[in-house]
N, CA and C of each residue as an Amber inpcrd file, in Angstrom:
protein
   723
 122.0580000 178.4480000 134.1770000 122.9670000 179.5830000 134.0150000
 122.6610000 180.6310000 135.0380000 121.6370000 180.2070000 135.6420000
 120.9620000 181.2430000 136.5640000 120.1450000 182.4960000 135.7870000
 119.9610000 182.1530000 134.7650000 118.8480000 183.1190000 133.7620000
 118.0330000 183.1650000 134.1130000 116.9300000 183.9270000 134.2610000
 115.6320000 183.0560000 134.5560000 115.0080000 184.0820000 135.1440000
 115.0580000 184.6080000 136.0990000 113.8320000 185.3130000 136.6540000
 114.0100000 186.7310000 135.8910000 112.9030000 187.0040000 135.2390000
 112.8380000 188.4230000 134.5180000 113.4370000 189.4210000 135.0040000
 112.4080000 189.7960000 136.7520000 112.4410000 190.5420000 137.3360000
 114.1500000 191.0350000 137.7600000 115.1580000 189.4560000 137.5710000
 116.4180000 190.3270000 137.8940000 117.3560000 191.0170000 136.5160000
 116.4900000 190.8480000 135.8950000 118.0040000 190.9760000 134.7670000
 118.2990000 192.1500000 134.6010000 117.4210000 193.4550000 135.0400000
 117.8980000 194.7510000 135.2410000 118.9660000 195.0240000 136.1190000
 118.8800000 194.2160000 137.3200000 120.0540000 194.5380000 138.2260000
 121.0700000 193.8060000 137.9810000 121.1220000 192.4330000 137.2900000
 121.9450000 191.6740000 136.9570000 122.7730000 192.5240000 135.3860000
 122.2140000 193.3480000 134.6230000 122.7920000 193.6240000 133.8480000
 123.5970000 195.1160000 134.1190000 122.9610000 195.7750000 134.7820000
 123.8930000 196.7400000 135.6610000 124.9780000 196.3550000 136.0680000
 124.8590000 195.1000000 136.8140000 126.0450000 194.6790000 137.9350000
 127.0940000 194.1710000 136.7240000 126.5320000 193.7970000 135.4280000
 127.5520000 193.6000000 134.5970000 128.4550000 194.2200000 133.6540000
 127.5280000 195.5650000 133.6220000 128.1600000 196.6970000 132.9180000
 129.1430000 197.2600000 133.5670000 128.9010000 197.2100000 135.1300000
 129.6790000 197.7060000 135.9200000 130.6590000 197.1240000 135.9720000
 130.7530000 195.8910000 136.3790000 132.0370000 195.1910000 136.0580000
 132.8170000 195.2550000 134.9080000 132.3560000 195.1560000 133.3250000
 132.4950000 195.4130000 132.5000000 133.8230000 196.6950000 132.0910000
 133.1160000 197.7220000 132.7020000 133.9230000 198.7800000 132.9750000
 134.8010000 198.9120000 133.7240000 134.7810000 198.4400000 134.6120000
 135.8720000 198.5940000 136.0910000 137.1820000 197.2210000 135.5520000
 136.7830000 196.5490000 134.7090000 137.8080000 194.7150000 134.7710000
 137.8250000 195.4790000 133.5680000 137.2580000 194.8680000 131.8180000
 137.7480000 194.6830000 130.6500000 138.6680000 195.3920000 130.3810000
 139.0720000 195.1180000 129.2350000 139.8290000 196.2410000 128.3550000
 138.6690000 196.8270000 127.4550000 138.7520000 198.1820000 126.9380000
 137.6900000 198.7740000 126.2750000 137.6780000 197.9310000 124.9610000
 136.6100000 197.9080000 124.6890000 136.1190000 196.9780000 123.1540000
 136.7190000 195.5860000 123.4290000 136.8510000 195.3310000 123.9890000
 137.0030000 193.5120000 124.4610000 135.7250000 192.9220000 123.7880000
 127.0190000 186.6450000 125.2250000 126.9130000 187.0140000 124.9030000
 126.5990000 186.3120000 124.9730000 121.2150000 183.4870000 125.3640000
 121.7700000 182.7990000 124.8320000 120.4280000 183.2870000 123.6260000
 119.7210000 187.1060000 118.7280000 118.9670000 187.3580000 117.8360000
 118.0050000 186.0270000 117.7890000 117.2950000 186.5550000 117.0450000
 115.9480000 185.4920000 116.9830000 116.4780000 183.9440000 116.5500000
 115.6100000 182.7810000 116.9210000 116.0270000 181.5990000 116.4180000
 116.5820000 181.8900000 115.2090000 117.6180000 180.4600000 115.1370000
 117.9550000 179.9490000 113.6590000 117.4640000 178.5750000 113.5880000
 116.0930000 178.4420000 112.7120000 116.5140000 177.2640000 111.8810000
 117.0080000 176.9400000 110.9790000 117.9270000 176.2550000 110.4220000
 118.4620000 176.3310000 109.3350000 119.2220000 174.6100000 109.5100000
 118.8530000 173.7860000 108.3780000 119.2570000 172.6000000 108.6460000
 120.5130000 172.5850000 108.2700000 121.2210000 171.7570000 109.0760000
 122.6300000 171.2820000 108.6170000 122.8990000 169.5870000 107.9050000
 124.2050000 169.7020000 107.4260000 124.3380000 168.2760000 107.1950000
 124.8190000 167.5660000 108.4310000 124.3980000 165.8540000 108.6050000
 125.2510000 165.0800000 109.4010000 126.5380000 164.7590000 109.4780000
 127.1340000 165.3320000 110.2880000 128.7520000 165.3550000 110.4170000
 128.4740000 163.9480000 111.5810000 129.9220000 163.8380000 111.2530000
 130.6400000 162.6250000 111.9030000 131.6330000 163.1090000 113.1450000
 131.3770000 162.1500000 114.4460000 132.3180000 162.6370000 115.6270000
 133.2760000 163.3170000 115.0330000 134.3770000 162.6930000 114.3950000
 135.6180000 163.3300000 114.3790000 135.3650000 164.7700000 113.8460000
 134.4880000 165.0970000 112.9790000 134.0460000 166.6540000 112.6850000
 134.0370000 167.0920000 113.8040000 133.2390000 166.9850000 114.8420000
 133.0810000 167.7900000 115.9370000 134.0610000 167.6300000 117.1390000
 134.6070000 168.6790000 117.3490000 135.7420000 168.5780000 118.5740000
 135.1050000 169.6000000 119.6910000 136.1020000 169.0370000 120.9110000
 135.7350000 169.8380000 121.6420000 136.9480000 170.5300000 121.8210000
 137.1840000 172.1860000 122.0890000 138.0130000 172.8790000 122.4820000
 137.7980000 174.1030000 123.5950000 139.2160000 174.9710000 123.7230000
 138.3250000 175.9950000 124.8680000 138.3840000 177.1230000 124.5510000
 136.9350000 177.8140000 124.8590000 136.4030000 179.0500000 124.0330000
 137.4640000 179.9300000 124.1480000 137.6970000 180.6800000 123.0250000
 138.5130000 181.8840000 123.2980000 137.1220000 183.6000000 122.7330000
 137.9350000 184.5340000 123.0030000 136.6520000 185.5430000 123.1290000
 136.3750000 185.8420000 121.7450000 137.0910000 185.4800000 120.3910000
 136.3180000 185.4340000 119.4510000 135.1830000 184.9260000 119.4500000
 134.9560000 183.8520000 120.1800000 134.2730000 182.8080000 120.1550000
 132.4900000 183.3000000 120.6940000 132.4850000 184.5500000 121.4520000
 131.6760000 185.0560000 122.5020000 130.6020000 185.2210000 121.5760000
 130.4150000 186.1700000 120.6370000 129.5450000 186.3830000 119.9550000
 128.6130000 185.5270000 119.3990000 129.0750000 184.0350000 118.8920000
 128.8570000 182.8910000 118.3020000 128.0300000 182.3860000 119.6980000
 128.5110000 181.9890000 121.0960000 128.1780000 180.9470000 121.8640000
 126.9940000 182.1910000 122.4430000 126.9530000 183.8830000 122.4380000
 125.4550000 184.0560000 122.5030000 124.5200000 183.8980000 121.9960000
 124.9760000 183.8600000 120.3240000 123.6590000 183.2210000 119.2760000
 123.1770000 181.9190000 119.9740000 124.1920000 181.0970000 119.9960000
 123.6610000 179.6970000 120.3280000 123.0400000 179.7560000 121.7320000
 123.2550000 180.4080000 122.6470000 122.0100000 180.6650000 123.7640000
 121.0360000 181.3700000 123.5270000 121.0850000 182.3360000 122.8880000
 119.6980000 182.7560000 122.1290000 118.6790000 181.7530000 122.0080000
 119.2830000 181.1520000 121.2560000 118.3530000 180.0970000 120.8200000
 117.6080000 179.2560000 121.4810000 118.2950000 179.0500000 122.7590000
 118.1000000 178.0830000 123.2600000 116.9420000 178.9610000 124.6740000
 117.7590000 180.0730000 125.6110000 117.1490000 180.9260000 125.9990000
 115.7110000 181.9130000 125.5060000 116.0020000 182.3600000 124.6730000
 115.7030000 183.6880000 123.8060000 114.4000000 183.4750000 124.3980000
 113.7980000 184.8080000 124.3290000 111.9560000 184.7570000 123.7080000
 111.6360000 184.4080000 122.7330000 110.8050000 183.9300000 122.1280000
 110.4480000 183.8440000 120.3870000 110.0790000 184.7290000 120.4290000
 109.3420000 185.1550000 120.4220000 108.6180000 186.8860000 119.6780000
 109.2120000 187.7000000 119.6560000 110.3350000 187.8190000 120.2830000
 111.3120000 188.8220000 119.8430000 110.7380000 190.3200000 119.4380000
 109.1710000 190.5990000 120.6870000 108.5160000 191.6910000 120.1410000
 107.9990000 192.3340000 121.5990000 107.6760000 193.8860000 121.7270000
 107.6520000 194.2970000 122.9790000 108.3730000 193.7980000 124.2460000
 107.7870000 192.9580000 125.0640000 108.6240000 193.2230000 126.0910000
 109.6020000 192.1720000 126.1080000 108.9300000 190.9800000 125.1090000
 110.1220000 189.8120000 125.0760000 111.0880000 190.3530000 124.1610000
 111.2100000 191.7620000 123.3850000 112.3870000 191.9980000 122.5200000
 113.5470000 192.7250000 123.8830000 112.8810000 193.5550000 124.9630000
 113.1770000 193.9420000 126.3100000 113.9800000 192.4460000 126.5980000
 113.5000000 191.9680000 127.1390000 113.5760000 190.6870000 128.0560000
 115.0240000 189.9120000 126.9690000 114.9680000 189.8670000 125.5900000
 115.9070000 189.4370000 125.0510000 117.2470000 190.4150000 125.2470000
 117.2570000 191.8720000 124.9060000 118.3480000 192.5880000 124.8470000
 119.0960000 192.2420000 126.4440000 117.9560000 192.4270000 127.4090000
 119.1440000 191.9650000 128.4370000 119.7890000 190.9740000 128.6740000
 118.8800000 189.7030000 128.3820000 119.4800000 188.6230000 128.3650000
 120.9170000 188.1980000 127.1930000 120.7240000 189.7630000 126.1130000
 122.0920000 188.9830000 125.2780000 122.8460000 189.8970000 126.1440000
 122.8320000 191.2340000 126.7700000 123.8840000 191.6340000 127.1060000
 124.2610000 191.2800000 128.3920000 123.2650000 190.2470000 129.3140000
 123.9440000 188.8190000 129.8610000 125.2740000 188.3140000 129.8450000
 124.8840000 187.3960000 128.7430000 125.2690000 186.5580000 128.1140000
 126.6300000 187.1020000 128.3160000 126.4920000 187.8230000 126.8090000
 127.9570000 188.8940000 126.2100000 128.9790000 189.0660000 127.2540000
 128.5070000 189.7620000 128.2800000 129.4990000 190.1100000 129.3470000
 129.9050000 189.1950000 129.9790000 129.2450000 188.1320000 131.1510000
 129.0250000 186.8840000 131.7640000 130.3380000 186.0730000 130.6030000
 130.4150000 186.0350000 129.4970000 131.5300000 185.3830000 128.8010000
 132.2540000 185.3650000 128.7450000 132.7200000 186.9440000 128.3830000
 133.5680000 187.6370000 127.9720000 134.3650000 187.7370000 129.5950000
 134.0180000 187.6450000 130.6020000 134.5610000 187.5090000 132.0220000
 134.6970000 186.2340000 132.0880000 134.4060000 185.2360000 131.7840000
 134.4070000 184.0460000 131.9250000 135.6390000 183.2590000 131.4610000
 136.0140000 183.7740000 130.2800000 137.3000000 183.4540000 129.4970000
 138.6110000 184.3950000 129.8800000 138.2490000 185.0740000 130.3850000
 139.0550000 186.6920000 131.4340000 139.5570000 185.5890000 132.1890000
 138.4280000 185.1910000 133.4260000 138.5860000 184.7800000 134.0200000
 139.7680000 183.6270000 134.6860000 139.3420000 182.6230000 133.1990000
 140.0030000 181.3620000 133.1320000 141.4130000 181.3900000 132.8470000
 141.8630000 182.7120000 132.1580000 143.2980000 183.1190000 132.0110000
 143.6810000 183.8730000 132.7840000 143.5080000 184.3190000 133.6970000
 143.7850000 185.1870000 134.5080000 144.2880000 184.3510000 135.8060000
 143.2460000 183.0620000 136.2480000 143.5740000 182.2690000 137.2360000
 144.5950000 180.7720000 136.5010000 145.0720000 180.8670000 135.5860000
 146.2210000 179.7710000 134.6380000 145.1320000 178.7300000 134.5010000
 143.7090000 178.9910000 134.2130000 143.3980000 177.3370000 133.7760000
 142.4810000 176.9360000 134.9410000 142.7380000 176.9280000 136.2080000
 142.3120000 176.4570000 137.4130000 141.1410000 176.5600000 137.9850000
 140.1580000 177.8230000 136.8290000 138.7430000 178.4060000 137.2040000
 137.8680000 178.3800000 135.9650000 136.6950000 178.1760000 135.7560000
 135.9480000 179.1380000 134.6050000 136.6300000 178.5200000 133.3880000
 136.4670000 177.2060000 133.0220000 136.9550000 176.6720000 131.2980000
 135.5580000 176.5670000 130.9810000 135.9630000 177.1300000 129.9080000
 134.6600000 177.2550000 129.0020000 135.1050000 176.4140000 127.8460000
 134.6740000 175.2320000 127.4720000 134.5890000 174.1360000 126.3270000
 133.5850000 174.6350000 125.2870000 133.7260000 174.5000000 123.7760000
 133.1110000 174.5500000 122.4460000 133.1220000 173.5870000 121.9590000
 131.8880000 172.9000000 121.4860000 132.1290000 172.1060000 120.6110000
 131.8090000 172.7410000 119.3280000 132.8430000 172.4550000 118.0720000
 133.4040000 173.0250000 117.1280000 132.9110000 172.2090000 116.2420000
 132.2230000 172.6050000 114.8170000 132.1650000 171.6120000 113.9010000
 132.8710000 172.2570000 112.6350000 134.0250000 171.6510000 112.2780000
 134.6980000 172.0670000 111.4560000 134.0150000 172.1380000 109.8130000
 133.3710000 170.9830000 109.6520000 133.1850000 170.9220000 108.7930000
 131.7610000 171.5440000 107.8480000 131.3830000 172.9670000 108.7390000
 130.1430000 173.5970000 108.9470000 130.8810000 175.0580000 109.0130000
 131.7790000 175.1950000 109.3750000 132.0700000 176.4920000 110.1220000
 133.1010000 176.9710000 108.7660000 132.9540000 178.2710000 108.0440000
 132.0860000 179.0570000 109.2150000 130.9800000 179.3890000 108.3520000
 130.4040000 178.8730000 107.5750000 129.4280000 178.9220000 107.0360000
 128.0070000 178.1920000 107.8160000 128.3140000 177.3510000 109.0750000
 127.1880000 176.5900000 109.5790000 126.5470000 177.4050000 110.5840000
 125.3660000 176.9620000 111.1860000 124.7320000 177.8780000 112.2600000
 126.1200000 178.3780000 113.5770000 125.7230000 179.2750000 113.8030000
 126.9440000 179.9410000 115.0060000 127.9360000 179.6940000 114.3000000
 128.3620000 179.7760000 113.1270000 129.9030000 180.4270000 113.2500000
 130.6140000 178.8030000 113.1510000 129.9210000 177.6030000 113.4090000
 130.9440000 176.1840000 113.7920000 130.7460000 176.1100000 115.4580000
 130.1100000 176.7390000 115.8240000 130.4640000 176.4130000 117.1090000
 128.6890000 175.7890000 117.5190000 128.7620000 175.2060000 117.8810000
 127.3690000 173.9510000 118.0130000 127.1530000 173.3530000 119.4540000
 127.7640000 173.4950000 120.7670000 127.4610000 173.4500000 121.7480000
 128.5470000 173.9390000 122.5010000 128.4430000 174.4750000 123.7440000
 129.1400000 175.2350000 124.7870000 129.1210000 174.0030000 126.6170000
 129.9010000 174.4190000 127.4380000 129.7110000 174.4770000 128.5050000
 130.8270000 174.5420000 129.2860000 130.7480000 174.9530000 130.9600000
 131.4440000 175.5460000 131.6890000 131.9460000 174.8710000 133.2670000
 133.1660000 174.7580000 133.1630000 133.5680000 173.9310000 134.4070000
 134.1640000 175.0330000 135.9430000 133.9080000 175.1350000 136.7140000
 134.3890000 176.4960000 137.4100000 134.4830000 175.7360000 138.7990000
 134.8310000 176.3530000 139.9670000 134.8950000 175.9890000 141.3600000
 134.2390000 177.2260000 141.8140000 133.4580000 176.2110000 142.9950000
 132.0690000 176.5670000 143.6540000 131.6980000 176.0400000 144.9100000
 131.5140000 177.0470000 145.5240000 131.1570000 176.4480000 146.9290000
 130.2720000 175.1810000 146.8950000 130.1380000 174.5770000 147.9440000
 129.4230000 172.9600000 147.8100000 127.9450000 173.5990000 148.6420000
 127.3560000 174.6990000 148.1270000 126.1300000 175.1570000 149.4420000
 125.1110000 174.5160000 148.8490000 124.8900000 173.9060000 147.8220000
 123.3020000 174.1090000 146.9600000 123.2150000 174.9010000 146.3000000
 124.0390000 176.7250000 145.8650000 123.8040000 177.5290000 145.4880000
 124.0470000 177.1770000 143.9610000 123.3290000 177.9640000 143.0010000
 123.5570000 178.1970000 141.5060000 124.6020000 179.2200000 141.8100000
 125.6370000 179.0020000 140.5660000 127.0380000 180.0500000 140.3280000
 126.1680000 181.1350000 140.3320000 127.1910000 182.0430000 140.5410000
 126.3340000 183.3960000 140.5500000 126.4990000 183.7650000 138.7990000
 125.9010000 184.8510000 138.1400000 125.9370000 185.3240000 136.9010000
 127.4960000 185.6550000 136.6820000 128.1930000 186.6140000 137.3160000
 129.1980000 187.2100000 137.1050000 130.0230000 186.2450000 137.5600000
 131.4150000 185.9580000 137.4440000 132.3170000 184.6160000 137.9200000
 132.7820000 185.8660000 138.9010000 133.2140000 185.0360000 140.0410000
 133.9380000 185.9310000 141.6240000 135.3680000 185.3170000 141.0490000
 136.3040000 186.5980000 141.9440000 137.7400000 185.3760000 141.9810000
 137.9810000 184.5780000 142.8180000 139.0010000 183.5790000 142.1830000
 138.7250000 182.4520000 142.7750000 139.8190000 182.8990000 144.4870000
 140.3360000 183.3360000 144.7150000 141.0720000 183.7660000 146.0220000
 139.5450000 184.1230000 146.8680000 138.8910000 185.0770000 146.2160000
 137.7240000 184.8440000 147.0120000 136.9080000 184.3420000 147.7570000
 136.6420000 183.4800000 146.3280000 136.0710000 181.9370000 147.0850000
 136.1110000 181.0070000 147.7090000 137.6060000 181.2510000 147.9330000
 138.0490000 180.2010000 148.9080000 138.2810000 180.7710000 149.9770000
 137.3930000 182.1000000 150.7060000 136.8770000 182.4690000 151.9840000
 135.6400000 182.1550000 152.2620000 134.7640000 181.7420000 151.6210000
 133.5610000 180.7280000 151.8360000 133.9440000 179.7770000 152.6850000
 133.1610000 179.7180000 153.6980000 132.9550000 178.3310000 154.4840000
 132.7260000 177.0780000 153.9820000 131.9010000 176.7740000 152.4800000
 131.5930000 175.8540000 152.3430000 133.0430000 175.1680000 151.6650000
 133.8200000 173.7530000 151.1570000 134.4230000 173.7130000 150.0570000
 134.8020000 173.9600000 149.0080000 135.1780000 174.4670000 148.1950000
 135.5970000 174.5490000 146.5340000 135.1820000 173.3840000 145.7400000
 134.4710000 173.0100000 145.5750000 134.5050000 171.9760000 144.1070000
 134.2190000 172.4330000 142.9510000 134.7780000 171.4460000 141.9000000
 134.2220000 171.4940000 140.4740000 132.9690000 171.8070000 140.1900000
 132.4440000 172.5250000 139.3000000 130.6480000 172.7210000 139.3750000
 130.5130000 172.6820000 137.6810000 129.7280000 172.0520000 137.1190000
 129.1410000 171.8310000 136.0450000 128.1340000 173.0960000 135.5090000
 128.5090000 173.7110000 134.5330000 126.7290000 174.6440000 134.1620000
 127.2630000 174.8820000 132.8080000 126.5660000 175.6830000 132.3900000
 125.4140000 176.2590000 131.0420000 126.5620000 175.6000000 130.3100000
 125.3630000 174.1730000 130.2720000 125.5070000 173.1990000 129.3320000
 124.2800000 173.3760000 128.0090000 124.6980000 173.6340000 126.8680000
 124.0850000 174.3180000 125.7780000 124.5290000 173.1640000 124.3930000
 123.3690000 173.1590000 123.4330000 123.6500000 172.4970000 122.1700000
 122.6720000 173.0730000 121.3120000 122.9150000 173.2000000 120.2440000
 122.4030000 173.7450000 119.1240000 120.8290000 172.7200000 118.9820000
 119.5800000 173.3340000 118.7080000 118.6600000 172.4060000 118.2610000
 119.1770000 171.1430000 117.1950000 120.1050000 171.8890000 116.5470000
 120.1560000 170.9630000 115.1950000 120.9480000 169.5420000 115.3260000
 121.9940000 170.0700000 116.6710000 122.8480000 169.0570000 116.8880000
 122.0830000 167.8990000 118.3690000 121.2730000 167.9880000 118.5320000
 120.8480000 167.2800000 119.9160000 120.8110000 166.1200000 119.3960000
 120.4280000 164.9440000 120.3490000 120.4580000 163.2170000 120.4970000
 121.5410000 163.1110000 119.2250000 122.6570000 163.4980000 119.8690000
 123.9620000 162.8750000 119.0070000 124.8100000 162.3760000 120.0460000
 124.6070000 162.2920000 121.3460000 125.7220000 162.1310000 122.5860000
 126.4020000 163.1350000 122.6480000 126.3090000 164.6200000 121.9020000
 127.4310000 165.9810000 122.4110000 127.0850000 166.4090000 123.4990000
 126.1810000 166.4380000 124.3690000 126.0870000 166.8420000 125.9990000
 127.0750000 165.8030000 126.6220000 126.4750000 164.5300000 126.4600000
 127.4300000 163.3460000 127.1010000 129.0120000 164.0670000 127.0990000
 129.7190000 163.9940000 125.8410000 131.0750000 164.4690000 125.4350000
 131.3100000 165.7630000 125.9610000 130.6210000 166.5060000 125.9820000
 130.9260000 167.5630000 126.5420000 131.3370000 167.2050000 128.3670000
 129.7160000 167.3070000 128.8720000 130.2100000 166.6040000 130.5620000
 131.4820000 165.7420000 130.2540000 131.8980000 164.5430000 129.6590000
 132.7480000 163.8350000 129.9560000 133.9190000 164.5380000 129.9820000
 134.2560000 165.9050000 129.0850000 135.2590000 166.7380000 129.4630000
 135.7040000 167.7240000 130.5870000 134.4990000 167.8970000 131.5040000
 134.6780000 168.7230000 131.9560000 135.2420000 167.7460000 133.5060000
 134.5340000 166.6600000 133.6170000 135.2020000 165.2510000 134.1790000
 136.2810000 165.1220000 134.2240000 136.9760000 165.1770000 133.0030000
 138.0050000 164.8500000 132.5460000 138.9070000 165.7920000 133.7190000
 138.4730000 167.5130000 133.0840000 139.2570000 168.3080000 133.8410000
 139.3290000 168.3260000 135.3100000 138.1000000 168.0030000 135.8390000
 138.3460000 168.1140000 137.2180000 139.3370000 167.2840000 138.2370000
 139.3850000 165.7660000 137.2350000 140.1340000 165.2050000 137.6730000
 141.7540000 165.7560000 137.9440000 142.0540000 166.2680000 136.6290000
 142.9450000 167.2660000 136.3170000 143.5570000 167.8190000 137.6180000
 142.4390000 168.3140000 138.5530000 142.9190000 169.5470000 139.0740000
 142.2600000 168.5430000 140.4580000 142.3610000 167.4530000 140.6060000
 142.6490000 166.8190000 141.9320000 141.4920000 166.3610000 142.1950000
 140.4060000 166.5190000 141.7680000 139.1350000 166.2040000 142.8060000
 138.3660000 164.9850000 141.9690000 137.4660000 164.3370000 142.7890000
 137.2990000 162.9840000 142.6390000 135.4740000 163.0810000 142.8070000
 135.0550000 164.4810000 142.4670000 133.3570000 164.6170000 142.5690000
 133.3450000 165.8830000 142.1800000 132.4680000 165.8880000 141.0900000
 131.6710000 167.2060000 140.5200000 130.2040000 167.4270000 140.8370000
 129.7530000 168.5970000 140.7040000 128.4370000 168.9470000 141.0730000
 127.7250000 169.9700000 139.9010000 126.9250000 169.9260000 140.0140000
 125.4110000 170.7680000 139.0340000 124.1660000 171.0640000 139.2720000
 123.7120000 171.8940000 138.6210000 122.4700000 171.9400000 138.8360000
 121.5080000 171.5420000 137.5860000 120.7660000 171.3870000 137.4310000
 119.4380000 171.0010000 136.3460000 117.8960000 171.1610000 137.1610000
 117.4840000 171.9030000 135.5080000 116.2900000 171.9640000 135.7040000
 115.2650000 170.8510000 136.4700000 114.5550000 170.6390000 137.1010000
 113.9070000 169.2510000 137.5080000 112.6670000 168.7630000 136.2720000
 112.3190000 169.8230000 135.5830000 111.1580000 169.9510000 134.4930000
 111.3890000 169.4450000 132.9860000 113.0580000 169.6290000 133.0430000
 113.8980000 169.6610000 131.7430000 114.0140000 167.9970000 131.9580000
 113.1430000 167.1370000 131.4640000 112.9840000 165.8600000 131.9110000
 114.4320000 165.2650000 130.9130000 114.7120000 165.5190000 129.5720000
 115.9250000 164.9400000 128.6290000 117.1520000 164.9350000 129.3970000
 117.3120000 166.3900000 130.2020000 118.5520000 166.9880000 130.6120000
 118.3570000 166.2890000 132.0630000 117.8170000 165.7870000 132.7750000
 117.6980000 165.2420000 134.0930000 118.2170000 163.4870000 133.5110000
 117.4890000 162.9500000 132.4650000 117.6990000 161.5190000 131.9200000
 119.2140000 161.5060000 132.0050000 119.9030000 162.4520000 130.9820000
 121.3100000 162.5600000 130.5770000 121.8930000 162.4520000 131.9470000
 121.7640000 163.3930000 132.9690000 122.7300000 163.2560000 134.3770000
 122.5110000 161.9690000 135.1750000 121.5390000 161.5370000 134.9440000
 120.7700000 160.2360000 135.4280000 122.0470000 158.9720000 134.5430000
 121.7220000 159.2690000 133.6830000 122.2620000 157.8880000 132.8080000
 123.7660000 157.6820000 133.0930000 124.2110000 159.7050000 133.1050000
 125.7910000 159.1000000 133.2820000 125.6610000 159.1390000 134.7540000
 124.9660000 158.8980000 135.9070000 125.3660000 158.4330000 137.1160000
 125.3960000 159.4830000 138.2020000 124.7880000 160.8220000 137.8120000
 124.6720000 161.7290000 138.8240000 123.7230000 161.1840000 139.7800000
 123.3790000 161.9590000 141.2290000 122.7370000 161.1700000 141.5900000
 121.9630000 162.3980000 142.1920000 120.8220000 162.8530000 142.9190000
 120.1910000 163.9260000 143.1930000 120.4560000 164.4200000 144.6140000
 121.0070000 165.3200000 145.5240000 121.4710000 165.8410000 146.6980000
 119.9730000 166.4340000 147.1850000 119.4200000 166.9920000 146.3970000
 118.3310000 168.3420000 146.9450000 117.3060000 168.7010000 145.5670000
 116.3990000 169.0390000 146.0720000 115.5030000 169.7110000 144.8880000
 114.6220000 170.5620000 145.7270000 114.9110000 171.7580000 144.9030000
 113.7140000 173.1930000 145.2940000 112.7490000 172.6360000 145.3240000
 111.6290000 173.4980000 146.0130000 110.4000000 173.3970000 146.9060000
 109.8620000 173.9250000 145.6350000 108.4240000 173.2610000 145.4500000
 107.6380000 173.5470000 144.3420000 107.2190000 175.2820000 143.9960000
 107.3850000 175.5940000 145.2240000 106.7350000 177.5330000 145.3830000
 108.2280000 178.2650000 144.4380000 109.3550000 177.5270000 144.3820000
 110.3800000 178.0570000 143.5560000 110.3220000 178.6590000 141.9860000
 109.3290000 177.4320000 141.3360000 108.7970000 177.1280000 139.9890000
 108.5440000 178.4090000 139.9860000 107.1440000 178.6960000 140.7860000
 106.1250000 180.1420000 140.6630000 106.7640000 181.3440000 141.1120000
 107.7660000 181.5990000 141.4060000 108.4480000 182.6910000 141.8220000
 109.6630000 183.2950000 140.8400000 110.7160000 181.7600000 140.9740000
 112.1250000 182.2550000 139.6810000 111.4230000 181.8790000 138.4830000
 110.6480000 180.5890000 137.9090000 110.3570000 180.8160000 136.7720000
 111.0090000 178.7000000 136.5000000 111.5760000 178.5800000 137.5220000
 112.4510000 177.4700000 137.7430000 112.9660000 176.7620000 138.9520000
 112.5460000 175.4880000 138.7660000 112.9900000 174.7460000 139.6970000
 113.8950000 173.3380000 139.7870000 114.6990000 173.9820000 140.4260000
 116.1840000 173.1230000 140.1740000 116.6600000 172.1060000 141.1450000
 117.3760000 171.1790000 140.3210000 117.9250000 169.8220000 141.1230000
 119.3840000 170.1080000 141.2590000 119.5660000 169.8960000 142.4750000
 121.1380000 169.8810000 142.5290000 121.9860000 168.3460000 142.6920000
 122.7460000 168.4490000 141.8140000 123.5560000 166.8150000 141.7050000
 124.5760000 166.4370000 141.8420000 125.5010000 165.5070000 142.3400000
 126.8240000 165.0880000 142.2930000 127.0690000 163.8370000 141.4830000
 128.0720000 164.0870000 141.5780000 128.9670000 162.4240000 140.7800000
 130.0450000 162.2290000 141.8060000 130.4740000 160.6660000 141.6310000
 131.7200000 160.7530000 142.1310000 132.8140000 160.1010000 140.8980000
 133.6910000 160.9090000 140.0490000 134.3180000 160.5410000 139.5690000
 135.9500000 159.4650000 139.3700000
């Protein structure tokens, strides 16, 4: 998601307030864990759909979780508030975004479990992720989404780009990452192109297996001095769909 290095989230959350103010409409998001067990639902329970901004509040819990500090005390309670008001904003532009350009930028997918919601953890909503166009540099999306007229003054290409791919602890090794990527596949095809790209952790050994299995293949990987500096060190990947 490009979360990650402490040291920026002061300027990163400025740059979002600011935006915030200058784009939203006024009053227009990854709290402490939830464990809380659920029952086993069945595929057809869980759908995938595309976030709308009710939805914002819910898909920051579920990065909380996944993000968050645990201690949720001194400076990691610091380190959390910015990271939800991250989140919050980063979303809430995100779904701006995707209606603003008809569809063509920034879909943000939910997977929904009906049969949980809204009494289940987050509200029913049990995994997230985000399909956008992105220069082909190696770069991670930036935090804030650019417009897309913008971006297509970059030198590099426009492609499809894969990120903050998210699932609830409770819901993991069910194939909902798989289903999820396979939608966002789906869309790119949609919109003409025949190769998507991502980034992943290189450390996040499950989440490297998953891009592995469905056939990504590895372009580049940060230099080990990356780890000790952002906090993270990332693989960048393609498919050809």
């Amino acid at each position: 998601y490009g979360l990650c290095e402490l040291a920026m989230r002061p300027m990163i959350t400025l740059l979002a307030a600011t935006w915030m103010m200058n784009t939203l409409v006024p009053g227009s998001a990854f709290v402490p864990k939830i464990h809380r067990p659920c029952a086993v639902t069945t595929r057809q329970a869980i759908k995938i759909r595309p976030a709308e901004d009710e939805d914002v509040p819910r898909i920051v819990e579920l990065a909380m979780e996944t993000f968050g500090q645990p201690s949720n005390q001194g400076f990691d309670w610091i380190s959390n508030q910015l990271l939800r008001m991250e989140i919050l904003v980063g979303f809430t532009a995100r779904i701006a975004t995707c209606e603003a350009s008809g569809g063509v930028d920034h879909n943000v997918f939910c997977l929904f479990d009906d049969k949980t919601a809204p009494d289940g953890p987050f509200g029913g909503i049990v995994g997230t992720i985000e399909l956008s166009m992105q220069p082909t540099n190696g770069q991670t999306a930036p935090p804030m989404p650019v417009n897309l007229n913008k971006k297509r003054q970059s030198k590099e290409p426009l492609r499809p780009y894969i990120s903050n791919l998210v699932i609830a602890s409770s819901y993991r090794r069910r194939g909902l990452g798989q289903r999820l990527v396979g939608k966002c596949e789906e869309r790119a095809k949609t919109w003409g192109f025949d190769k998507v790209f991502l980034h992943v952790d290189s450390e996040e050994e499950a989440a490297v297996r998953l891009y592995e299995k469905l056939r990504y293949e590895s372009l580049q990987e940060d230099a080990a001095w990356k780890k000790f500096l952002f906090g993270v060190r990332l693989k960048y990947m393609s498919k050809w769909i």
